[in-house]
Steps between C-alpha positions, in 0.01 A plus 500: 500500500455156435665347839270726673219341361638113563509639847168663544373201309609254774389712807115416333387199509163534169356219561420550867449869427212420257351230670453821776420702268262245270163610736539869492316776226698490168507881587682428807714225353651720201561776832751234651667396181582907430685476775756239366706520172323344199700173469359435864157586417512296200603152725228633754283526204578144374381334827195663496203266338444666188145654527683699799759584334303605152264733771906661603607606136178617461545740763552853369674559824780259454801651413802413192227226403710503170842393714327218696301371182866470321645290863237207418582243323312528157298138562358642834402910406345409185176323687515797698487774181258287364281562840528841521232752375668628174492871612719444773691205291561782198676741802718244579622406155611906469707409763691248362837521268562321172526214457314403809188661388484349141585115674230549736236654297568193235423218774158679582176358405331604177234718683710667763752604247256635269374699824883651585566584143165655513549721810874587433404671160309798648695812609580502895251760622195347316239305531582215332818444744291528763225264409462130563391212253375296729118548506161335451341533154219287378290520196188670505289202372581342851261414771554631886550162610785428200645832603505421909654139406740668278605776806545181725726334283714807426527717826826358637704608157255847454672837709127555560158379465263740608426628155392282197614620155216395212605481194397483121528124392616603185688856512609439859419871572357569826156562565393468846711468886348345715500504881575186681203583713214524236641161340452365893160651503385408157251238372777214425299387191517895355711634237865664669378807325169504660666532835749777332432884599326696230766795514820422240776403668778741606845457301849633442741493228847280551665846397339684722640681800522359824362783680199470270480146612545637852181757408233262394552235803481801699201651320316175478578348835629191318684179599653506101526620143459357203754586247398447132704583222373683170271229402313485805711153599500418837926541523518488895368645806623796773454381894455715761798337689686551179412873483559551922896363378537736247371809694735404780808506286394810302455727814841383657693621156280833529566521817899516478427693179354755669771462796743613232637166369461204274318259603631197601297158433697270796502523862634777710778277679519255168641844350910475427650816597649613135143445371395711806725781375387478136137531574539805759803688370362591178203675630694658804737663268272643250276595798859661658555661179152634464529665856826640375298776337362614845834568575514740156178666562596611855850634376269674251356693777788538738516848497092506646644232748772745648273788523252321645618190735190464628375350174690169551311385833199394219679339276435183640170550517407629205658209256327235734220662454480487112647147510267348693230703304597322221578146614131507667357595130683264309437231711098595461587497114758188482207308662210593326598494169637085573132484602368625177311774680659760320641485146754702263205724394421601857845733548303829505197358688760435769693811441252717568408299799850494663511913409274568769601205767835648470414877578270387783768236655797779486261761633441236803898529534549844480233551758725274727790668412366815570421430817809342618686796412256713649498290825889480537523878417272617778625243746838559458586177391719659189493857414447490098592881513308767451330407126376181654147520357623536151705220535207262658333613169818410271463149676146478448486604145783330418314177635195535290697507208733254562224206647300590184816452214567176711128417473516523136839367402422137723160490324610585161826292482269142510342618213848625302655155578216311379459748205843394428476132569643457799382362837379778716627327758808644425369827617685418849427703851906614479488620120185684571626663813854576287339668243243681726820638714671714231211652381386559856780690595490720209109598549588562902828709375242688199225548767749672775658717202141640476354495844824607687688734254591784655496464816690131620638478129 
């Protein structure tokens, strides 16, 4: 391992690669340095001037920031923690191994460490590790002209500053945000409150959610949060950009979640193959497993199967049906309840909505399968035998029940999982479908036993 990196090492040349680089978007800059192994991007990194190369780490996009970070010499990355916004610095810093992280975090300045050990407190999927330290506050006893003078001399180490945080000279709890565009507007000689918005500021708890986060920038068109802790403390702020990240990488773990796998938080072709394995074989079995009991139902009606062969050609048809039934309801349900729209509370509201949907959708199938029997029969395209209208109506009936269990089972099994504590995520397309398919097969096989008994069975 090591003499092939000496010898990819000396096919670059990092100095000449960052000088080409040292003009591009930080965006595009952390693209190129994916592309090499982390001791190279860390040289690259070196020769970039160190605003540049501050604007790279920050870059949510840049990949094993943690192995790069660890390849610079400790004299020349600690400028560039220091420069970072502390959000992204804190993400870093869970990268790193012992005793790397303690050595580093010890050479930091006072204020950015207090920031890190801050940020890295709060739980993963919350607020607070989402939130940044870095923005403007000034006291409400300021003028707009103090506050404008105060935004010019701050902007370049603030993640934003189109809103102004007033504050409580004393407490330090917030009272007002203000737009950078009323301050602009404003009398300069006025009081920073005077140019404030009469509503109360919207805020968020650092333990909140962040879908909740997610929900108010959403529901108040906003550029950021402010997150306040128990007091009413101005603790941090939520940025748009910030929330866009965190969307992103929730939707691509529910995504392979509901592809029937765990999700994976690298690269597709930065994946090693036995981690490959791990995160796909687990599912696949218990999926292959699951489907096992298809195999068990239909032995359970093999002696309807040899009387009536004919029962086999819908098969097919009948579990997709159910499945994708299902996967189309709790997809609906998966969704809405991430967006708040529904909550735990709302089971039967829903139930008693998908009832319905799912009678009308499977009588919309068994229409269509009605008349495809019906049209091969009298065109000759397969004779069905002589009891083909009962079985068009087997099919049919069979349909209506089976879209409408699959109906209920994808839109109830969100609200189990939830119920439970788990991610209804989890509620995958394949485990829906699985579960859908046995019982399918044993409402088609329950429906023929009545509609066909004694004549084909």
């Amino acid at each position: 391992m090591n003499e092939t990196v000496t010898d990819t090492e000396k096919t670059v040349d990092p100095a000449a690669l960052a000088a080409r680089l040292a003009g591009e978007m930080p965006a595009d800059i952390a693209e190129a340095l994916n592309e090499e192994i982390p001791q190279v991007a860390a040289a690259i990194l070196q020769n970039l001037p160190l605003d540049t190369a501050v604007a790279v780490l920050d870059t949510p996009g840049l990949h094993d920031a943690g192995e790069i970070v660890e390849a610079i010499p400790r004299d020349r990355v600690v400028p560039m923690l220091s420069g970072m916004s502390a959000d992204r610095a804190a993400d870093v810093f869970l990268e790193l191994d012992e005793p790397v992280r303690s050595e580093l975090m010890a050479r930091l300045d006072s204020e950015t460490k207090a920031s890190v050990r801050q940020l890295l407190t709060y739980p993963e999927e919350s607020v607070g590790s989402l939130m940044t330290t870095e923005f403007v506050s000034v006291p409400a006893t300021w003028t707009v002209a103090q506050t404008l003078q105060h935004v010019r001399m701050v902007e370049r180490s603030r993640e934003t500053v189109y809103a102004i945080y007033v504050l409580d000279p004393r407490s330090k709890v917030l009272l007002k945000a203000v737009p950078l565009r009323r301050l602009i507007t404003a009398d300069p000689n006025d009081s920073v409150l005077a140019a404030a918005p009469a509503r109360r500021p919207v805020t968020i708890s650092p333990h909140a959610s962040r879908e909740e986060a997610t929900r108010l920038i959403s529901k108040y068109d906003l550029l950021a949060v402010p997150v306040v802790d128990g007091t009413g403390q101005l603790v941090g702020i939520v940025t748009v950009d910030d929330v866009i990240d965190a969307i992103v990488e929730r939707q691509t773990e529910e995504v392979q979640r509901f592809g029937g796998m765990e999700a994976i938080d690298v690269p597709y072709m930065d994946i090693g193959f036995a981690e490959m394995i791990r995160k796909r074989a687990g599912w696949l079995c218990a999926l292959f497993i699951s489907e096992m009991l298809t195999t068990s139902a239909m032995q359970g009606f093999q002696g309807e199967l040899e009387k009536a062969i004919v029962l086999t050609l819908f098969i097919p048809l009948i579990m997709s049906s159910g499945g994708n039934s299902g996967s189309q309801a709790t997809s609906l349900l998966i969704r809405a309840l991430a967006l708040r729209e529904l909550q735990l509370i709302d089971w039967w509201r829903v139930a008693l909505r998908e009832l319905p949907t799912g009678i009308m959708l499977g009588s919309i199938l068994g229409v269509i399968g009605i008349a495809r029997i019906t049209l091969w029969q009298i065109f000759g395209l397969y004779d069905y035998g002589p009891h083909w209208l009962l079985l068009s109506a087997t099919v049919a009936a069979a349909l209506v029940g089976i879209v409408t269990f699959g109906s209920m089972v994808g839109s109830m099994l969100p609200f189990v999982l939830r119920a439970i504590g788990f991610d209804p995520a989890a509620a995958s397309a394949p485990f829906v479908a699985t579960l859908v398919d046995v019982t399918g097969l044993v409402i088609y096989f329950g429906v023929a036993a009545l509609i066909l008994r004694g004549t084909l069975l």
